[in-house]
N, C-alpha and C positions, 0 to 999 in steps of 0.2 A: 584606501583600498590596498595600496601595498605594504600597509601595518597589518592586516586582513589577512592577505598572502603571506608573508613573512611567520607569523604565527602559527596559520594553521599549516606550512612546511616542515617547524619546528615540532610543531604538537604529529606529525604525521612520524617524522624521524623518531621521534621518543616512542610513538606507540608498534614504531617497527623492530623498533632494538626491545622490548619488553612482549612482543609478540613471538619472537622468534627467540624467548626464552622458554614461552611456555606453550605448548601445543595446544592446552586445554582452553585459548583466549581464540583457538580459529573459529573459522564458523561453520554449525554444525552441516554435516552434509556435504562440505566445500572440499575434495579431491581434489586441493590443489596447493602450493605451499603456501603460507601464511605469512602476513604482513607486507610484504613489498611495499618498495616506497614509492610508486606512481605518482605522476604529476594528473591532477582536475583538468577535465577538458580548457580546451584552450580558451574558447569563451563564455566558458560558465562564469557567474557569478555567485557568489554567498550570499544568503538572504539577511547574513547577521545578524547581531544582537538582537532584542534577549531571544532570539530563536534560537538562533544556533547557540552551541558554549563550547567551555573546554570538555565535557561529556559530549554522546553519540546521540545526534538527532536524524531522523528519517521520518520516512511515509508520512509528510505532512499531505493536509487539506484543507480546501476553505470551504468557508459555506459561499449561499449563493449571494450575499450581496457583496463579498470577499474582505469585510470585518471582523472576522472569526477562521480561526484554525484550531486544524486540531493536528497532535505530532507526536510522536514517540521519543522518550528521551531516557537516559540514565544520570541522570543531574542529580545533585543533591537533593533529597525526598522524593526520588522513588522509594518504593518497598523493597527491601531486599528480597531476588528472590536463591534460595539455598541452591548449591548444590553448581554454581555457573557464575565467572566474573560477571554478565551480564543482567543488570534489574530493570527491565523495560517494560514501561507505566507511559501511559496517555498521558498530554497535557493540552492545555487550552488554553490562547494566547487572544484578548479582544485589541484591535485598529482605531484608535479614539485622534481623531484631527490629523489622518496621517503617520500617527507614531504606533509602532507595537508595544504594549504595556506586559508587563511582568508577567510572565506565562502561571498559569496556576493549577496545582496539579486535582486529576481528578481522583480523589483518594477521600479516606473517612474524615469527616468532621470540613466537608465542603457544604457552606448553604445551598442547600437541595433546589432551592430557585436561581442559583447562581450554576451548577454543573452537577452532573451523577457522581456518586461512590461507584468505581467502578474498579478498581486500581486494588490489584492484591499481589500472592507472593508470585502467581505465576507470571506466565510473559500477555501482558496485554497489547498487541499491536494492530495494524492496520484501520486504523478508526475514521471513519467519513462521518459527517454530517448530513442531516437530509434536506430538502431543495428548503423544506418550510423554516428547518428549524428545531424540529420537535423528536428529531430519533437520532441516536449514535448505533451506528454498525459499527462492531470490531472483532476482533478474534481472540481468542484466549489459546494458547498454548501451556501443558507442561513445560517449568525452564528449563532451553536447551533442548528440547529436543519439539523441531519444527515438524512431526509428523503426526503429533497430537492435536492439531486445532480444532478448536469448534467455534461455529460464528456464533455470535451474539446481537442483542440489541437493547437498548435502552431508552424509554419513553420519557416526552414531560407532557403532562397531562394539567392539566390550568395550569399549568405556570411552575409547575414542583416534578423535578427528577424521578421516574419510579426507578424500583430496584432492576438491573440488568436478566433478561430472560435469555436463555437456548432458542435460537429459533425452532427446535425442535416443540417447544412451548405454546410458538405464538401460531394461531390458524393461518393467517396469511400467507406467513412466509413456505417455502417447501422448507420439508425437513431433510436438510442434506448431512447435519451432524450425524459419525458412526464412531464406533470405538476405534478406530486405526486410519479414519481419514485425515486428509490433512485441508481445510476449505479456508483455505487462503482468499482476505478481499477481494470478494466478487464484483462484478458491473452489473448493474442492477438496471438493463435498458430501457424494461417498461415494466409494468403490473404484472405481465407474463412471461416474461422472459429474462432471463439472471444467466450471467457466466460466471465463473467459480473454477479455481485451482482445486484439486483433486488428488486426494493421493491413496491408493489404496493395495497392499498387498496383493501380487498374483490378476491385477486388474489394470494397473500402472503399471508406468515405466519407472518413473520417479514423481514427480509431480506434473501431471500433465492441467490441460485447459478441458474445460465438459459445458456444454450448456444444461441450462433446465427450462421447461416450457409449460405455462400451461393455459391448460384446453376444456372448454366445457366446466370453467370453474376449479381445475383440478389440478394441482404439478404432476407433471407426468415425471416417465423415470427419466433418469440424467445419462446424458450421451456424451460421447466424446468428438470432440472438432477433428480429430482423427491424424491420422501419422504427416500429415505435411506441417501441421502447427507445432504436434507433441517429438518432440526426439527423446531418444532417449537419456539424456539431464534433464533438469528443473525446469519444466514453464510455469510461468505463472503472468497476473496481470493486475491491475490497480484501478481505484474508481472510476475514472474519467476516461481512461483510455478505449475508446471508442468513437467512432466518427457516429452525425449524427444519421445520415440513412444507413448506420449497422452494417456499412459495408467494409470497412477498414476498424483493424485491433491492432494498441500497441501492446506488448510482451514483454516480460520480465526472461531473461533464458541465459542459463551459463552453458548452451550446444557450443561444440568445440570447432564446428564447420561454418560455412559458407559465410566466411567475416567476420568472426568471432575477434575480438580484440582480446577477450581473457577475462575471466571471472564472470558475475551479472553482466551482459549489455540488454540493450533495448533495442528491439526490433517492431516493424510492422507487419501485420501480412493482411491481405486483399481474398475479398469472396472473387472470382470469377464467375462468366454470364449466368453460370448454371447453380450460383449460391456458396460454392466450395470453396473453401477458408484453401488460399495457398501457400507455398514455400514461405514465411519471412524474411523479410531484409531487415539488414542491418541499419541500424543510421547513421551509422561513418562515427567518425574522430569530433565532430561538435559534439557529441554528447559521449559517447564509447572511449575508453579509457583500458588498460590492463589490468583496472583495481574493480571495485564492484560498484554499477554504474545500474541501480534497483528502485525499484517503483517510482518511478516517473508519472508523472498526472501533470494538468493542465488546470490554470488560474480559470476563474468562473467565464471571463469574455474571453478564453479561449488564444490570448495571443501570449501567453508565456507556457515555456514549460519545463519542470521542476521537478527535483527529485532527490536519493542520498546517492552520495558520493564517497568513496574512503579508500584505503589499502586491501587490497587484493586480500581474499580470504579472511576479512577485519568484517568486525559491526560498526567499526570506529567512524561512524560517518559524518557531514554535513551536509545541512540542505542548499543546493545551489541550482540557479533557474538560468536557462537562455531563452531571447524573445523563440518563440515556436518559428518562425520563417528565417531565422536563420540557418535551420535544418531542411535541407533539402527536400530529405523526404518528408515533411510535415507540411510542407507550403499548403497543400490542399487542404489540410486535415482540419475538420470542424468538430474539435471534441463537443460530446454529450454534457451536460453540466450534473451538479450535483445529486446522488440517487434520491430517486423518488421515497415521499413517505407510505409503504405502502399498506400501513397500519391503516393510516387515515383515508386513503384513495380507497380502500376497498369498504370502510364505512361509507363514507360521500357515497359509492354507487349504491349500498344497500337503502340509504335511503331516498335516493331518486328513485329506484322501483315500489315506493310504498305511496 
């Protein structure tokens, strides 16, 4: 552990003197200076090899029996994507007797029953697994610039990867992809109801939080959780973060107030009696840091919780986890488990009404 530490201290130093050479390695959107060399929460842990590396790993997840992850990385064999030091490609890492095995990427020339082609030049990130097995949600952006996303999904159908669709595609999903939104990994809480980062011109602030619902068969239009959750900087939020009576969300938000330690932290905020999502807090110094402290999710039984970690204004990240009850404010908190597959929930019903 303190060859662990010691490394990635070393690897943090190098990428702050070579960050604060070049502006164009900050992170986009990030008003604020670039690289600082922040110390990882105090009791975070690195989930290590072969997950992490000397490249940027983040927004991992498991599936539900917690054998399988899926995680963003710029390692050797990503795809380059032009125009951005940063090439961020999905990868998929299986748990065989306790040991993590060679993470492998999802890119062309993967046996189609082994994982999806999914992995091109642009930025592939945020990718969950669904409860069964059988669907990746992820996001695709233009590289470099996080205001382009649109969600996607990818089936395996007997046993063999399809080719990744737009939700705008598939009938179940609502169709929340626009030309200038930005729909950041959503929580997909039930078959009708989905939260999603949002970003849109003249309608946003920056990237706020919106739910979508629907009624009568139908998504209706997409609302927003409203000015106590949204400030005006970045929210956003990650698969699991959500309790399971939907009464508590955790948050991705670089707001500059009420406990901000600096850059991304992680906050919660609470519906009160009348349903209304309020102020969020902060989660202190176990997890909150001055460097960027982003998409945080919880292990399937719900008692760790994990996330990327790096230098302030960096992508340069690590995944590192603290047990969940070491954090105050999480004591309570009974995240939701992996999203639902809602391709297949919504046949399953079509044919119990026949």
């Amino acid at each position: 552990m303190k060859t662990e530490s010691l490394n990635l201290n070393l690897r943090i130093v190098g990428l702050a003197l070579l960050l604060g050479q070049s502006a164009s390695y900050a992170m986009p959107g990030m008003d604020m200076p670039s690289g600082a060399n922040t110390q990882a929460p105090s009791l975070a842990k690195s989930i290590g090899a072969p997950i992490n590396s000397n490249a940027a790993e983040f927004e991992m997840t498991y599936s539900a029996d917690g054998n399988t992850v899926l995680f963003v990385s710029t390692r050797p064999g990503s795809i380059e994507s032009p125009g951005t030091p940063y090439s961020f490609d999905i990868w998929m890492a299986y748990n065989v007797n306790g040991v993590w095995q060679a993470p492998i990427h999802l890119g062309s020339g993967i046996d189609p029953k082994v994982g999806p082609n999914i992995n091109t030049e642009a930025w592939e990130l945020e990718p969950s697994l669904s409860d069964d097995g059988n669907a990746i949600y992820f996001t695709r952006y233009q590289p470099g610039n996080l205001s382009t996303g649109d969600l996607y999904v990818v089936q395996k159908v007997d046993g063999v990867w399809q080719a990744a669709k737009s939700w705008n595609e598939v009938p179940e999903l609502p169709h929340l992809n626009t030309p200038t939104g930005e729909e950041h990994c959503p929580i997909i809480a039930s078959d009708s109801l989905i939260y999603f980062s949002y970003q849109q011109p003249g309608v946003t602030q920056d990237s706020d939080i919106w739910k979508v619902e629907k009624k009568n068969g139908t998504w209706q239009k997409p609302q927003s959780l409203g000015s106590r959750v949204n400030s005006p900087y970045r929210d956003h939020l990650h698969w699991t973060g959500l309790s399971k009576d939907g009464k508590s969300l955790i948050i991705t938000s670089t707001r500059a107030d009420m406990g901000s330690r600096g850059g991304h932290d992680e906050w919660i905020s609470h519906q009160n009696l009348k349903g209304e999502w309020q102020e969020p807090l902060n989660l202190g110094d176990t997890i909150n840091t001055a460097g960027e402290d982003m998409c945080w999710s919880f292990t399937p039984d719900g008692k760790k919780f994990f996330g990327g970690w790096g230098p302030q204004g960096s992508y340069n990240m690590d995944v590192l986890w603290v047990n969940k009850d070491d954090v105050p404010l999480l004591k309570n908190f009974d995240p939701i488990g992996p999203p639902p597959n809602l391709m297949t929930k919504t046949k399953a019903k079509a044919s119990e009404m026949k």
